[in-house]
N, C-alpha and C positions, 0 to 999 in steps of 0.2 A: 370667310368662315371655314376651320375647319371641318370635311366630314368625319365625323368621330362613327358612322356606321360602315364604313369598306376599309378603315384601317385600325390594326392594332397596335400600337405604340411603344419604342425604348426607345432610349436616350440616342442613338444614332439615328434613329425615326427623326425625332424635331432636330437634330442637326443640320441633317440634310435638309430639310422644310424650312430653315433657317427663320424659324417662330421665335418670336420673344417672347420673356416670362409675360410679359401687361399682355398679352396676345389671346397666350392660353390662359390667362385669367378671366379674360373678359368674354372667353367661350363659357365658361365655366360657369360664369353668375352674369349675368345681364345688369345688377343694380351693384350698389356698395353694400356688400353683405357682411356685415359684424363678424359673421362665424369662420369667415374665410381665413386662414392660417396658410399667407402666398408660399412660403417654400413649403410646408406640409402638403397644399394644394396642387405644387408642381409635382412633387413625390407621388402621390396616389396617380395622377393621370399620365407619369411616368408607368408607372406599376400596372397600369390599365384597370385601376380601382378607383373610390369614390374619390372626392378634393377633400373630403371630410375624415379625419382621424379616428372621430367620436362611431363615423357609420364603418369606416373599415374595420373597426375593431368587433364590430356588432355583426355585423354582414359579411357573409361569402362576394366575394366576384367573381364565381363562375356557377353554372347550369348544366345540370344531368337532366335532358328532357323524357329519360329514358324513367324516372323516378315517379311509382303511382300518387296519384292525387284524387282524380275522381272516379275513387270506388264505392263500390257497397260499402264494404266495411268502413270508411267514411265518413258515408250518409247515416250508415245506422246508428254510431254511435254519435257524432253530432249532432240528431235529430234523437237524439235521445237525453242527450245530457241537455238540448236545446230545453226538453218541454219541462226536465226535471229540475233544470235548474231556476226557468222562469218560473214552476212553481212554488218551490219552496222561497222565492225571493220573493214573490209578490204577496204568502203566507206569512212574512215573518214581514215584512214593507208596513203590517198595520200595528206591530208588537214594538212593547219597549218593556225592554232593553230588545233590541232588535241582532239581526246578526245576518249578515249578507256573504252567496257566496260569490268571492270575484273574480276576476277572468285568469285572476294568476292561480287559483283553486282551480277552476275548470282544466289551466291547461297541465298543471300536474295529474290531475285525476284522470284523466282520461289519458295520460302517459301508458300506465300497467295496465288501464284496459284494454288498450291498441295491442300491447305483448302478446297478452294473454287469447286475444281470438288470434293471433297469428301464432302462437300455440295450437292452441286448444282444436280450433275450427280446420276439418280437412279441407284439402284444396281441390275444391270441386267446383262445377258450376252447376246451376239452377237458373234455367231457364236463358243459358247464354252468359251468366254473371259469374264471375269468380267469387266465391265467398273468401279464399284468403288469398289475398296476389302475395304473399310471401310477409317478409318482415315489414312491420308498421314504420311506414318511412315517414320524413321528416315533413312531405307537404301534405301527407293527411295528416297529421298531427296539427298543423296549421288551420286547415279548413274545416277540423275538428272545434278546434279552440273559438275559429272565430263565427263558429254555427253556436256552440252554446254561448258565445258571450253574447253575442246579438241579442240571441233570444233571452238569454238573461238581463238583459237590461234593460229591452226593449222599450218597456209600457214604463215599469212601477214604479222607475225612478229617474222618469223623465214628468213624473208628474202627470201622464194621460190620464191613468185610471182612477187620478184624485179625481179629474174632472167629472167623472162617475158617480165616485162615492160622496163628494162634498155634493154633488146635483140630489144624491141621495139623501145623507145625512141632516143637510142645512137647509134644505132647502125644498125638500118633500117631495121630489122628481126621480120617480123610477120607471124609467125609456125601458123599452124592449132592449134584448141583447143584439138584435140587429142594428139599431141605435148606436148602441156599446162600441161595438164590434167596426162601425164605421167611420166614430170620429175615431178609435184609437188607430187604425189601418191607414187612415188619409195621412195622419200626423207622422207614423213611422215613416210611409213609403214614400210620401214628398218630402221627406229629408232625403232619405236616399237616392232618388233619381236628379236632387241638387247637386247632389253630393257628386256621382255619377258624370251628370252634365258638364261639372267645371273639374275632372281629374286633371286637363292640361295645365291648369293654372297649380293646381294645391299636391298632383300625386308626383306626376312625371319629370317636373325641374329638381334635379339633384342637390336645388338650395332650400327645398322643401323636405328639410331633416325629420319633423314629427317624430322629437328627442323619446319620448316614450316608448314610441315602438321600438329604439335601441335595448332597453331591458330585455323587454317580450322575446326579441331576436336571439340573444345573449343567452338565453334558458333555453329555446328551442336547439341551440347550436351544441348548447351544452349537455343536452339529456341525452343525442342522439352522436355524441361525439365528434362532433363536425370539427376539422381544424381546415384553415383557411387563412393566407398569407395575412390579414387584418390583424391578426392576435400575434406575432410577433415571435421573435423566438428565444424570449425568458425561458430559464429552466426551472427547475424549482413543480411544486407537486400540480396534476394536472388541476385545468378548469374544474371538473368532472366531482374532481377530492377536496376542491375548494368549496362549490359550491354543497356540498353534500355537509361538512363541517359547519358551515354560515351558517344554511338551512334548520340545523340542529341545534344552532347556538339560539337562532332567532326563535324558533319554536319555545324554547324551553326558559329565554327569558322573558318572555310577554306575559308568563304566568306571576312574573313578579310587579312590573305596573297595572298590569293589565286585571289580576286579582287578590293578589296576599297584600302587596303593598302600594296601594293608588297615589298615594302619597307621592311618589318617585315618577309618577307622570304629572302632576300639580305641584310641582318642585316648588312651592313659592314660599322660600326658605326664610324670607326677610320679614313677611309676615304670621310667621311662626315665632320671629322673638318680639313682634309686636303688635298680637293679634289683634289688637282694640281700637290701634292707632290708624282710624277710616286715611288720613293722607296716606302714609306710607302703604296701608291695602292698597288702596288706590292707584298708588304710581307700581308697585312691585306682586299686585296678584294676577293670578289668571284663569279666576274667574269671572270676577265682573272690575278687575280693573286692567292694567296697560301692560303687565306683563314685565318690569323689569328687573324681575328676578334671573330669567337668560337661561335656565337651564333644566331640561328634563332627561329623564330616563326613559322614554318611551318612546319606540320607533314609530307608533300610530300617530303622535302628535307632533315628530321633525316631518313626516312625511303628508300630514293632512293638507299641507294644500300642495303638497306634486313632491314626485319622486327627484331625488337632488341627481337630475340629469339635465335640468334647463342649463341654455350657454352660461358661462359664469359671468356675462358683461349682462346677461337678462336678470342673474339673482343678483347682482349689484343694482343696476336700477332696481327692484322692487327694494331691497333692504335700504337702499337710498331713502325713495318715495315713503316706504314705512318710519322710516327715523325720524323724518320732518317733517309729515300729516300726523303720525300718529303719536310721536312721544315730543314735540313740540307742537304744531297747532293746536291740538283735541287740549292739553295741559291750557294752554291759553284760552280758548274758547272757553274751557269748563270752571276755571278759579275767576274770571269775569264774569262768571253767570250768564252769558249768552245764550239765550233761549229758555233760559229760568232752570239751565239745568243740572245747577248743584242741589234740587230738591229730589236726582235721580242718579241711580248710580251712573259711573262716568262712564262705562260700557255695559252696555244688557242689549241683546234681542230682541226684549220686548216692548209693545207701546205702553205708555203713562196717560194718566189724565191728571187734570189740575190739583188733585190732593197728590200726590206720588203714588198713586196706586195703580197697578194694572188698569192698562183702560177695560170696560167693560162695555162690550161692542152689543150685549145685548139691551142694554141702556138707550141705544138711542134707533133700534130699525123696527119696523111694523111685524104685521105675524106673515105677512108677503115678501118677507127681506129688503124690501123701502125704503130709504130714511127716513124717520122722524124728526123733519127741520125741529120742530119747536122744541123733542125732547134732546137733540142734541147743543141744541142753545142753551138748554138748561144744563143739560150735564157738562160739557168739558170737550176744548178740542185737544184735537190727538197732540201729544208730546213724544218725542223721540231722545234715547242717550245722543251723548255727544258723539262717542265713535258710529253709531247707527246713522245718525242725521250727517254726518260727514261722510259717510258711505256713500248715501244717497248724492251726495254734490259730487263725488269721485266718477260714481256712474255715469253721470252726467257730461264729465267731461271726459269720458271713457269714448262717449260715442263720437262725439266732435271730431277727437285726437285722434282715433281710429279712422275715420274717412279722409280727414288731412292729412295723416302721415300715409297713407296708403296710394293717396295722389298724389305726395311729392315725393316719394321715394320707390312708390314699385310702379311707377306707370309706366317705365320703358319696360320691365318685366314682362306685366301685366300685356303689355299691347306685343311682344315678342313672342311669348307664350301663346296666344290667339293662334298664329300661326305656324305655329312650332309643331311635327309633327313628332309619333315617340320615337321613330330612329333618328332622328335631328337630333335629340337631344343631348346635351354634351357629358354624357354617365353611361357608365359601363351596366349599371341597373335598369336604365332604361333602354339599351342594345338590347341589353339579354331578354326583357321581357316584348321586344321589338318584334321576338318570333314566335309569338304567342297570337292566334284568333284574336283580334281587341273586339269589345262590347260597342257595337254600332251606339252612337250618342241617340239614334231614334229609340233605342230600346226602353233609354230613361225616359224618353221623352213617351213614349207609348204609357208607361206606368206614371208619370206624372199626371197628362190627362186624365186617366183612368179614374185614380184617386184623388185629384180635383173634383170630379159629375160629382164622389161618394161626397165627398166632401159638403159640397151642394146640397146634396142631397138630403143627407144627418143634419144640418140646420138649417132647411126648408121644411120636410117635412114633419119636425118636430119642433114644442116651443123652444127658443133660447133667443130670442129678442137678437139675432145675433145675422145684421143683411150680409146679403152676400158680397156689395162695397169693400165691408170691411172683413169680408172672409180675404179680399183679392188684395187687400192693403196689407194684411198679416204677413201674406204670403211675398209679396213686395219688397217690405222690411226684410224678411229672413233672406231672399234670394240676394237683397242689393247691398247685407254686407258680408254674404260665404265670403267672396275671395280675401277680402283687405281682414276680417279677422280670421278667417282661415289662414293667412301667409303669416299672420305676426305669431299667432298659434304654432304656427309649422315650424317656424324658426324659432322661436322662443319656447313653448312648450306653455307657454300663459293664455287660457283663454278668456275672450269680452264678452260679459255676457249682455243680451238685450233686454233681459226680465224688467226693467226699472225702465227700460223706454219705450219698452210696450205698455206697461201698464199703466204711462204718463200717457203717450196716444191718445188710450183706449177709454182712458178716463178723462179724458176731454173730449173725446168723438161722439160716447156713447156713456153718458153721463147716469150714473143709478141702473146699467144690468151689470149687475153681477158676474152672471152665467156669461154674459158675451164679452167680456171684460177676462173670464178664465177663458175662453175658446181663442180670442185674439192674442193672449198672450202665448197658449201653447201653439197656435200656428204660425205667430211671429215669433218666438222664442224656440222655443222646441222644438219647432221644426228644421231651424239655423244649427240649433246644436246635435240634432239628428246628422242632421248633413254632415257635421264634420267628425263626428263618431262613425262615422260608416266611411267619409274618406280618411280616415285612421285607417282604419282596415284594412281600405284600398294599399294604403301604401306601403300595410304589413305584407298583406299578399305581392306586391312590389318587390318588396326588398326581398322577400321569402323566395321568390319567381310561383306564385299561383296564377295557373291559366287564368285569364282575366273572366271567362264566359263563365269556368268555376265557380270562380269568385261571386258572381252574380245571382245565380240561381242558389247557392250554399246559403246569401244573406238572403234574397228574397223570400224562399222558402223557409227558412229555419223564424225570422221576422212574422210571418205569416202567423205560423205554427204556434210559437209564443205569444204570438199578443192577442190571440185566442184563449190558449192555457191559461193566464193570464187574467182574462176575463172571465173563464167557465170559474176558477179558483176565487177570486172575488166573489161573484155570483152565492156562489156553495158558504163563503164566510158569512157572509149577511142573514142568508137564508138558516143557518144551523149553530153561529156563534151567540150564546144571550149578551145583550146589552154591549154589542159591538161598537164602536166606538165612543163609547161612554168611559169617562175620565173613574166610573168605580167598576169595571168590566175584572173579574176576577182573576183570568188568566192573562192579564195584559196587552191585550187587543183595543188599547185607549185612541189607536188611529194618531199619533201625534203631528205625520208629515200631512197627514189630510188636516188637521186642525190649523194649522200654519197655513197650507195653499189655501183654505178656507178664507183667514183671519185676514186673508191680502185682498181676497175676493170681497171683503167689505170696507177696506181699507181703501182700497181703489174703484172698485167699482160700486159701493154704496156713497162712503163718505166723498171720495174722489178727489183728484189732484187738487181741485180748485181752490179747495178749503185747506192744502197745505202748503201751496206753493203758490199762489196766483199775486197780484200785489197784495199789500196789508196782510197777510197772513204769514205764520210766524215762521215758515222756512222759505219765503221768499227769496232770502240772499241767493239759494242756493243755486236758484237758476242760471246765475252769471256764471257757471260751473261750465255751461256749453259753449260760453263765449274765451273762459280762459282754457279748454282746450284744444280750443280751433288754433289757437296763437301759439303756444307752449311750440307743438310742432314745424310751425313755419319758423320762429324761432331757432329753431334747431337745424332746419333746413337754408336757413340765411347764413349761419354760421359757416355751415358744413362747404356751402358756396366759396367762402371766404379760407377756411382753413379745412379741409380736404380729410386730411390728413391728424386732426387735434381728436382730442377725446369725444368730441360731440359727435361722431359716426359711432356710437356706443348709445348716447341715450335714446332713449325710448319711450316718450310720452305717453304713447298706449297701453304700453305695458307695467308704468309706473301708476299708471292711475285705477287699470284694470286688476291689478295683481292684487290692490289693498281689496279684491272683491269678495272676500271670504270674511271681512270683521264686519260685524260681528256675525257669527260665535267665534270667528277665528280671533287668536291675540297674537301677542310678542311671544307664547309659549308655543306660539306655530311658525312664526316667522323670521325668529330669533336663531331658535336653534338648525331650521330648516337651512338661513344662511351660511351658517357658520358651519355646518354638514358640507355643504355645497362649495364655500370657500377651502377648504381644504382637500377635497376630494378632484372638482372642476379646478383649481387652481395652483395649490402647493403641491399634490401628488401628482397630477397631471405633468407640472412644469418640470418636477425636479426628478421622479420615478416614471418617467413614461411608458416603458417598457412593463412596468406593473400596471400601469393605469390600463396600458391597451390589452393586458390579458386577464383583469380580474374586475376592473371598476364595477361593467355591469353586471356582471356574473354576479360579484355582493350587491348590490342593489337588488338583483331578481331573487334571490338568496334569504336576506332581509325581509324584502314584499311579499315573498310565497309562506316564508315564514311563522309569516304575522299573523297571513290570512288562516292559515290551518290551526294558528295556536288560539284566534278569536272561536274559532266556530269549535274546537275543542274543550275552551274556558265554557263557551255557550250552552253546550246541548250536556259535557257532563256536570257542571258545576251551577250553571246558574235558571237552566228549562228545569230540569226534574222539582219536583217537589214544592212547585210554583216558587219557587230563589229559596224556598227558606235554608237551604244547605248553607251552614256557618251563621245563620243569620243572628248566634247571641257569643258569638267567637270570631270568623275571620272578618265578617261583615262590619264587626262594631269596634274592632281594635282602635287605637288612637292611626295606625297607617295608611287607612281608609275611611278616617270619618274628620281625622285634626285640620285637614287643610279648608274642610268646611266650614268649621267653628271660626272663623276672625271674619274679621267687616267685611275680606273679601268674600268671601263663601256663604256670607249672608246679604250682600248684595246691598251694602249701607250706604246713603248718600250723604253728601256732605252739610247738607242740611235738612231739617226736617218742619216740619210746620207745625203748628198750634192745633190743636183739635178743634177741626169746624172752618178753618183759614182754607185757602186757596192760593194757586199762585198762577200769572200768565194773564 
């Protein structure tokens, strides 16, 4: 092997060493890596930069260690924006229309505040501290951003503080704030020192892209005028005037889907000349039908299920796997009546009972939250749409496909990496950050424990029916699958979520608690997705080169901080809002995301798998879901045996099955255009303008997304908070361009058949 830490590399370098291309390929990536582009690959570790085009272009390869990071100035403003943005997130977390701010918000905001104390503030010290080390450099800016996104995301919409407030709301259980305060802190920080635990596997191998954090980079590089041999040397107007133009374009047209004319986000034009006609809603709306109408004007709806920076062979499989589950199966299944479910629309979110009506969960549980076998025999079992019930079976084979293709294709990684230390590794980002203090792995391990005992502790010494077995089983699940969906995540930028296999577990483990039914699921679930949002970070700080020890204390601390704030902000809503989450709450604090985590909490944990999935019950099929994506992969990996070299070192059963994981609410009006963003962006400009692609791709994407976020929270607080919405409300609100795409069968949610008054069906 070669040492990629005592030598720097040209083209006379491997002469002499008389290395072959397969040589330094196979330093480079240990498995068959999709992303891998072999002459672009020889190029960059000629160049002594990434194998990757997509991270060269995004990333610096070199380090000024001379550049402050952890100063006051900072801490204070990261631990400011930390608590301010946790709380105005977890304030508006319980409102609808809601409005979130997100980390691409944070990281412009806090751009001009960094200027302006290195203005403003003399350069003195207090107490041994520099209040202003000079100009607001580029890696406090970093572990600014990612101290308030932490903290802003922390709790509220990972779903912990549901488990509060539905403990509250549904359920008549209000714990002390030490309570509070201990399951929400276990849940963070044992993500985090997972996350922590396994960086050799998900931060440090240079095949672990974590395509998103290319945008983040792209805008940091670009505020602070960074230029770096990655970005190429097109002439034409700078990054700087590009994005600043984008910026400007994106702000100021979101005000036209996003408020004047909704219409142009709900493009679904073909049921505008046939609003009545339930088949054609059906097959071309994107409300409650399949979406193949193909076309929006809103950048919030190409971009709701990910920013079009995944590899272009990951948005092929998805748009693949979306074309033939979802606009041929679901069409199949639904006009046979399988499942009895043309009496429902053929895509909705929500559950049905036997007349086609909203199920009504209060119908059948005691004043204990219980089931009432006898009243739910009377009333109705749960009914699902077609694309919901087929979600569930995608999930299903989500997780199979995920463990199999992770052991047949990254196990020599996976067992390389174990051993690999960070100057071993064959990337000039991991050299560079080589000379960096590294975060001893006890230190995780020190705060794992830690928050384990708490853990222990909050559901022993309080009721939640909830043994400590299956606290240690949660935690199980989430640890045994970080790496295998961490890597496909890292490489593809698609994450598998476990929400629907924890709460199959849990509801057969622990059959009728509710409460331990939501605590199993956030400590096997949430906690897995804690982990790999903090090893995001990790690897923003990576590629950024943030001292790793920084890095550590910035999330631990600001983490801390927030999901306190967090709590106290909660606490304070309950206590002083009237008629808080109630569905007639005047200022719109109806709780929607707690009603939802709630409605699953009786879905699984009252009524429970058994009754939906076990034999003889009506979504049993679905189970053979785990048996056909254990196969699909091996499949794939039989081929690859055989033909090496063929299109099948492209697909991706994990990512084909996990991607459809957003329908429903998501449609073909999310996945449609999202592709075809991606197809020509990742593909035709890529291929044929590369020299554009490497110096503006990201730059419009973070452009776009920063955009978006400033022209949402601008639509929000001056147009649609003041005056509780009524602004426009008998003019721009009622026009035909905001209300028509509602009026046809799709926007009224019609099914294709309906029943006799007093009939039943199933």
């Amino acid at each position: 092997m070669v040492d990629f830490q005592d030598e720097r590399y040209s083209p006379t370098g491997f002469e002499k060493s008389d290395i072959k291309v397969q040589e330094v390929l196979e330093t480079i990536a240990d498995f068959d890596d999709p992303n891998i582009d072999r002459d672009g690959a020889i190029v960059g570790v000629l160049e002594d930069d990434s194998p990757y085009p997509e991270v060269r272009s995004a990333v610096a390869n070199t380090d000024d260690l001379s550049i402050p990071c952890n100063s006051f100035r900072a801490w204070v403003i990261g631990l400011s924006w930390a608590i301010l943005i946790a709380g105005l997130n977890q304030f508006f977390f319980f409102r609808y229309p809601s409005v979130t701010i997100s980390s691409i918000a944070a990281q412009l905001l806090s751009f001009p505040v960094g200027r302006v104390w290195a203005k403003v503030l003399p350069n003195v010290r207090v107490l041994g501290v520099k209040l202003n080390p000079g100009p607001f450099s580029i890696k406090e800016h970093v572990l600014v951003t990612i101290m308030a996104t932490v903290g802003g995301y922390c709790a509220c919409f990972d779903h912990v503080t549901d488990i509060i407030a539905v403990q509250r709301v549904y359920y008549g259980q209000r714990y002390s704030f030490v309570y509070q305060w201990m399951v929400v802190m276990s849940t963070q920080l044992i993500g985090f020192s997972i996350g922590g635990i396994l960086r050799r596997f998900l931060v440090q191998p240079p095949s672990m892209i974590w395509p998103s954090n290319l945008v983040t980079c792209a805008l940091f590089n670009t505020l602070h005028s960074q230029t770096y041999a990655g970005i190429g040397t097109r002439g034409g107007i700078s990054r700087e005037r590009f994005f600043l133009y984008a910026w400007i374009c994106g702000v100021l047209w979101y005000f036209l889907p996003g408020y004047l004319f909704q219409g142009l986000s709900y493009f679904s034009w073909v049921c505008w000349i046939a609003p009545d006609n339930i088949v054609v809603n059906q097959m071309f709306g994107y409300v409650s039908g399949l979406g193949m109408s193909m076309i929006t004007f809103d950048w919030a709806q190409i971009t709701y299920i990910g920013r079009f920076v995944a590899c272009r062979w990951a948005e092929a499989n998805i748009a693949v796997g979306f074309t033939f589950f979802f606009w041929l199966i679901v069409p199949t299944l639904y006009y046979t009546n399988t499942w009895d479910s043309q009496y429902m629309p053929i895509s909705s979110r929500t559950s049905f009972d036997n007349t086609g009506a909203s199920y009504n969960i209060s119908r059948i549980i005691n004043s204990d939250a219980s089931l009432n076998l006898t009243a739910y025999k009377e009333y109705s079992p749960l009914f699902l749409s077609t694309t919901f019930a087929l979600s569930y079976g995608l999930s299903f084979a989500s997780i199979t496909a995920t463990l199999t293709h992770a052991f047949l294709f990254f196990r020599k990684q996976i067992w390389v990496q174990s051993r690999r230390s960070m100057h071993e590794q064959p990337d000039i980002h991991a050299r560079l950050m080589s000379k960096y203090k590294q975060v001893p792995e006890w230190w995780y391990m020190i705060v794992f424990l830690i928050m384990f005992v708490i853990g222990v502790i909050s559901i022993e010494l309080w009721h939640t029916e909830f043994p400590v077995w299956a606290f240690v089983l949660s935690l199980t699940i989430a640890f045994f699958y970080v790496i295998p969906i961490g890597m496909i995540q890292a490489i593809t930028n698609q994450a598998v979520g476990l929400n629907v296999i924890t709460e199959l577990v849990v509801g057969y483990a622990l059959p009728g608690r509710p409460i331990a039914m939501m605590m199993f699921k956030t400590w096997g679930y949430i906690t897995m997705y804690q982990a790999l949002t903090f090893t995001s970070d990790f690897k923003l700080g990576h590629y950024m080169k943030i001292p790793p020890r920084t890095m550590f204390w910035g999330q631990v601390v600001a983490t801390a901080i927030a999901g306190t704030v967090q709590l106290g902000v909660q606490a304070w809503m309950f206590s002083n809002i009237p008629d808080m989450c109630s569905t007639k709450q005047k200022d719109g604090f109806i709780c929607p995301n707690t009603e939802v985590f709630g409605t699953a909490s009786f879905i699984w944990g009252v009524i429970g798998p058994q009754r939906q999935f076990s034999t003889g019950q009506v979504y049993h099929a679905l189970v053979y879901f785990f048996l056909f994506g254990a196969i699909c992969p091996t499949i794939a990996w039989l081929i690859s045996l055989k033909w090496p070299n063929s299109f099948i070192r492209y697909v991706n059963f994990p990512v084909i099955f996990s991607g459809m994981g957003a329908i429903p609410p998501a449609s073909a009006l999310n996945y449609v255009p999202w592709a075809i963003v991606g197809f020509i962006f990742q593909y035709v400009i890529r291929r044929r303008h590369f020299s554009w692609w490497t110096k503006y791709n990201y730059v419009l994407s973070a452009a776009m997304d920063s955009g978006l976020g400033i022209s949402i929270i601008l639509i929000f607080f001056c147009l649609q908070y003041p005056k509780n919405g009524t602004i426009g409300l008998n003019t721009v609100q009622t026009w035909w361009g905001n209300t028509g795409y509602l009026n046809t069968a799709d926007g009224k949610s019609m099914p294709l058949l309906t029943l006799p008054e007093g009939s039943t069906f199933g």
